[in-house]
N, C-alpha and C positions, 0 to 999 in steps of 0.2 A: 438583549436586543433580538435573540433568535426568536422568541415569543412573537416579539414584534413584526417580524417578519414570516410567521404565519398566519397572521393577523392580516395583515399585506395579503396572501394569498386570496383570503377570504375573501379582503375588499377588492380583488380584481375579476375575482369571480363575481360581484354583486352589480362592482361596475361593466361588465361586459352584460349580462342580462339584463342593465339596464340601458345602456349604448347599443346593442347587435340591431335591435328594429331601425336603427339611423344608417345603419348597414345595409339593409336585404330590405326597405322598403319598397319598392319597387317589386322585387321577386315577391315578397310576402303576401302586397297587396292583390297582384295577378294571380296566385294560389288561389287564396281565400276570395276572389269576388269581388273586392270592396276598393274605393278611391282612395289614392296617396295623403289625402288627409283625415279620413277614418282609419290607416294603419298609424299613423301619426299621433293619433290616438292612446294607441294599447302605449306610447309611452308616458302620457298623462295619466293614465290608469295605474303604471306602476307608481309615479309619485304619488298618484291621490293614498294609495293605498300604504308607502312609506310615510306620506307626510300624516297621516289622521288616524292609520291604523298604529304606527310604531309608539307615538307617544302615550296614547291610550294604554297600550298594554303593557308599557315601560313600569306607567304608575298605576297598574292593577298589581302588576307581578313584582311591587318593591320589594315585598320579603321573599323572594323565594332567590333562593343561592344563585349569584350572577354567571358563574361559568355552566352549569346547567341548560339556563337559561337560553343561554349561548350556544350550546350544543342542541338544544331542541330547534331553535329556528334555522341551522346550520340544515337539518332533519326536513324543518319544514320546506328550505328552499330548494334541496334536492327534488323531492316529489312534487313540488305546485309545476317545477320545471319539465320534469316527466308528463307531468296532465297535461301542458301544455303544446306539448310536441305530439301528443296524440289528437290534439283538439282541431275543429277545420270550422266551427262554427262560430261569428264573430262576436256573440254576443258571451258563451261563454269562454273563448280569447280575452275578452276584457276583463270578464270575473276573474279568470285565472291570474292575469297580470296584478291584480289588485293582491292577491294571494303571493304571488311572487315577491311584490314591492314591501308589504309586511314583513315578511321575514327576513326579506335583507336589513328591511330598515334595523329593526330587533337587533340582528347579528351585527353591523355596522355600531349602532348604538352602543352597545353594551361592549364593544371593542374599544369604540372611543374613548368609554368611559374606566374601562380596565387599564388602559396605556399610562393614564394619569399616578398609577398604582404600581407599574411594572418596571419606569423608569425612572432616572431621578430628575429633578427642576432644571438642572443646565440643559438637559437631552430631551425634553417635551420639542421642542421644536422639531430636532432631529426626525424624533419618533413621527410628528405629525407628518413632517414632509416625504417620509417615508411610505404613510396612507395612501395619504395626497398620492405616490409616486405609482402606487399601485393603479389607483385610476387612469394615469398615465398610461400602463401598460394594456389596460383595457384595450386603448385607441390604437395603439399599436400592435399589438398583439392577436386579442379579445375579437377586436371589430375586423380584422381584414381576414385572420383564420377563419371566423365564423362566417364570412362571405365568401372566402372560396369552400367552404365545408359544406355550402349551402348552393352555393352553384352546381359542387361533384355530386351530391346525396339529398339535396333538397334543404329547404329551410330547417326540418327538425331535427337536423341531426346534430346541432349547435346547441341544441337545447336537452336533448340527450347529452350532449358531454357537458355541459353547466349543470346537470344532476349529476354525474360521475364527480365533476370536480369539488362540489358542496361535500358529498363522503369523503373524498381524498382529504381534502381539511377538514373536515370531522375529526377524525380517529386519530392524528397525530397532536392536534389542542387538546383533543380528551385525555394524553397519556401527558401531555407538557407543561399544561398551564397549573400553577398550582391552582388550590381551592378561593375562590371569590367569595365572600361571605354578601349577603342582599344587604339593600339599604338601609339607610337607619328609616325605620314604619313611620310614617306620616299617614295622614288623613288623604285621600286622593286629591281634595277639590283644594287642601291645604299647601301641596305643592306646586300648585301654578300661583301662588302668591307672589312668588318671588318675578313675577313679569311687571311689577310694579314701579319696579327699579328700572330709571329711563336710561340707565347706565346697561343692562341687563339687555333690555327691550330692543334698543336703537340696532345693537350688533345681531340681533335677531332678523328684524326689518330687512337689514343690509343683507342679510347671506338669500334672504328672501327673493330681494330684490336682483342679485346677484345670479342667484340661481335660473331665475328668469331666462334674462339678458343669457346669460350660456347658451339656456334649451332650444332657444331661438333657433342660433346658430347651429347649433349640435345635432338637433332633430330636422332642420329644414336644410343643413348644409348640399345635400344633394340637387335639388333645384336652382341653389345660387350659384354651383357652380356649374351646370350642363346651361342654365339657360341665359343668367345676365354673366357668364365668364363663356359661355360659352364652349363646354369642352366636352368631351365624351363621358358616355353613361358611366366610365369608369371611373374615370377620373377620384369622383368623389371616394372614393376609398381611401383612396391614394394619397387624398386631401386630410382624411382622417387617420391616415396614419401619418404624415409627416405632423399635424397638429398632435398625436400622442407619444413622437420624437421629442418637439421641440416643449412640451409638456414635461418630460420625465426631465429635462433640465431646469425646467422653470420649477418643480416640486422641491429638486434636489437643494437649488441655488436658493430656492425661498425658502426652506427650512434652517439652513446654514444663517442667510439672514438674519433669519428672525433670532436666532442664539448669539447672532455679533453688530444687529443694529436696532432689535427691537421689531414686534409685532404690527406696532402703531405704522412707523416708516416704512416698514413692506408692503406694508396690505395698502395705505396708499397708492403707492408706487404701482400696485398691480393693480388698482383700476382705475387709475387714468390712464397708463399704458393700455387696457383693452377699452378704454373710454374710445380713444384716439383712435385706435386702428381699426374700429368699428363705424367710427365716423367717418374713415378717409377712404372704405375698402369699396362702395360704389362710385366714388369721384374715379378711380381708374378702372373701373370695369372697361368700359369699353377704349381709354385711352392706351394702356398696357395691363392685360391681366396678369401678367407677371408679379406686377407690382401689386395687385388684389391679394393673391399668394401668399405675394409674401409679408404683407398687411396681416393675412388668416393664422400666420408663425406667428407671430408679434402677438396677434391677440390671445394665441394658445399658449402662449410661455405668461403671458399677464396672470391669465386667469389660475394655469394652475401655480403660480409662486403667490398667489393673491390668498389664498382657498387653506394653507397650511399657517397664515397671517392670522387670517378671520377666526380660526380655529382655538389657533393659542391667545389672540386676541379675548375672546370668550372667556377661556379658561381664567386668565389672568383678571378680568374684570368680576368674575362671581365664583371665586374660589372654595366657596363654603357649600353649593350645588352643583359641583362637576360634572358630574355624569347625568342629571337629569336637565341643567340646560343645554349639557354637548349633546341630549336626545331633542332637545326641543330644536337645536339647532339645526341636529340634521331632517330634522323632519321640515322646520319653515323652509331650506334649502330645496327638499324635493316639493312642495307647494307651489315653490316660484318654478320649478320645472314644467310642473302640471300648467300653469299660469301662461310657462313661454310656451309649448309644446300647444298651449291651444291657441292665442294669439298670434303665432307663428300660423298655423294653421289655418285660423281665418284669413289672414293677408292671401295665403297660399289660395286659398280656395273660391275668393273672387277673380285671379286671374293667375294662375300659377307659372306664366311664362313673363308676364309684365310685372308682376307685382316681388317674383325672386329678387328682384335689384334693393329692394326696399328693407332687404330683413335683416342689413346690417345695422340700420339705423332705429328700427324695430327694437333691436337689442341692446345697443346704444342709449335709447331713451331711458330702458330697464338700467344700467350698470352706472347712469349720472344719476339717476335715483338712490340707486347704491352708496356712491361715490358721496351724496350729500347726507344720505343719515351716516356713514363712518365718523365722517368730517362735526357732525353735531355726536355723535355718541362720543366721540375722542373729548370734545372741548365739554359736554357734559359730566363724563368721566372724571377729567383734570380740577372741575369748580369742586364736583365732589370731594376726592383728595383734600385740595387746599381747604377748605371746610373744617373736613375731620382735624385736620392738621392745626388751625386754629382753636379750634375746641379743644384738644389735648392741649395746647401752650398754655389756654387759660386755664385750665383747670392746672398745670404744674405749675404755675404763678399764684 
């Protein structure tokens, strides 16, 4: 498990460069020139570029040795992060992001895809919710360091140490992880075949969908809370650190889960719990925003005990393409970011003090979306099964 949990390092390094703009938007945008929903932006930009760049290259670079692989984009995230901390111009801000989001996607992937390798079948859960946990720490950690780091030294000084921290995890994966051998060579266009499978596809959809419904939240939370909760410009930190609190519980408790009640029954369970708390979080806006609050806990412990579900969820349904649906995976997952991140954005940007109260429900719409391809990939799943399961009886008769 120590692997594992340098592995964890990495993804909390991926997840804070991917969270910090939901941080410092405000400071970022009054820097650079530009409106609270063109910084909103650069974090669509890093999804586009994890969701459409990472898969691509996943299956250009099947044969080439996975832990390599891994240490080159670990390479590449350090320096897109550097360019980006010297950059003040918006347009190449977004290229750059696009360049960041790639090579975390890579690095992320290819971890996912190693953990399958590194642990055994009882401890996949464990393993995943451990990722999972690491994101958590993003929130807590990640986002509030790098907004007071960015209050005392400026915005780039956050992004100077997210290159520092990419080499820090370099050099101790390169001396630990054993050697990854590359996939077994397929044809490029021959391993997206396997999307055919609505067993495969549905849970695809879902993280999609899922992912969405997050970014929403996750990228607009600062307007929901300074204008329809009404609290100070700080607040919203505040808010995204007790969300990457009550997160690193929701990873811990959902991976244990998933090893003592099943993948299927967690990953339910985690979003209708952020179904619900998303739907009820503007009926108290203005009655008690306490109770908003503590709706926003509710929903942050759903989503991340939901997210280590979906995960082994996946694995367990397409067992014979691990590591290249866990890349597909994480990539539709940053798609639905880029998706909420700018849908969040348009709400935002026809009225961004009237329309804040809206973007629970925004996300909400995204996560019962979710919530209904699970619920059909599950019962799709299950005919499968019974199917094969008849077909072998007749054939041993």
């Amino acid at each position: 498990m120590n692997k594992v949990y340098l592995i964890a390092l990495g993804a909390f390094f991926a997840g804070t460069a991917e969270l910090i703009i939901s941080g410092i938007l405000s400071m970022l945008a009054a820097s650079v020139g530009i409106s609270i929903a063109q910084a909103g932006m650069l974090v669509t930009a890093y999804s586009i570029g994890f969701a459409v760049g990472t898969p691509i290259l996943i299956a250009l670079t099947s044969r080439i040795n996975r832990k390599r692989l891994m240490m080159v984009s670990l390479l590449a995230f350090s320096l897109s992060n550097l360019i980006f901390a010297f950059s003040s111009h918006y347009a190449f801000l977004m290229s750059i992001r696009v360049i960041v989001g790639i090579s975390a996607g890579v690095f992320c992937v290819i971890a996912l895809g190693s953990i399958t390798k590194l642990v055994r079948d009882n401890q996949l859960g464990n393993a995943m919710g451990t990722i999972a946990l690491a994101f958590s720490f993003s929130m807590v950690l990640g986002v509030p360091i790098g907004a007071v780091m960015s209050k005392l030294w400026g915005w780039e000084s956050i992004f100077y140490a997210l290159a520092i921290g990419g080499l820090f995890v370099l050099l101790p994966l390169q001396r630990s992880l054993p050697d990854i051998p590359a996939d077994k060579p397929e044809p490029f266009l021959q391993q997206f075949t396997v999307l055919k499978n609505v067993s495969v596809a549905g849970p695809l959809l879902l993280s999609m969908l899922l992912g969405a419904g997050n970014s929403v939240m996750l990228t607009y939370i600062a307007p929901f809370v300074e204008h329809a909760l009404k609290l100070s410009s700080d607040a919203p930190s505040v808010v995204l650190l007790a969300v990457g609190v009550v997160g690193i519980a929701g990873s811990k408790l959902g991976g244990i889960g998933i090893d003592r009640y099943g993948s299927v029954r967690m990953m339910i369970i985690g979003l209708s719990g952020s179904f619900l708390s998303l739907v009820a979080m503007p009926l108290f806006a203005d009655i008690s925003p306490a109770i908003s609050l503590a709706l926003i806990g509710i929903w942050g412990f759903s989503i991340f005990s939901a997210v280590p579900a979906v995960n082994a969820y996946i694995v367990r349904t397409a067992p014979s393409s691990v590591s290249f649906i866990l890349s597909l995976n994480t990539s539709v997952t940053h798609l639905g970011l880029a998706i909420g991140a700018s849908a969040g954005g348009w709400l935002v940007r026809l009225n961004d003090k009237a329309n804040a109260l809206y973007l629970p429900w925004l996300a909400s719409l995204f996560v019962l979306l979710a919530l209904t391809a699970a619920v059909l990939s599950v019962q799709n799943h299950k005919m499968r099964v019974r199917l094969v399961q008849k077909v072998q009886q007749r054939s041993t008769n």
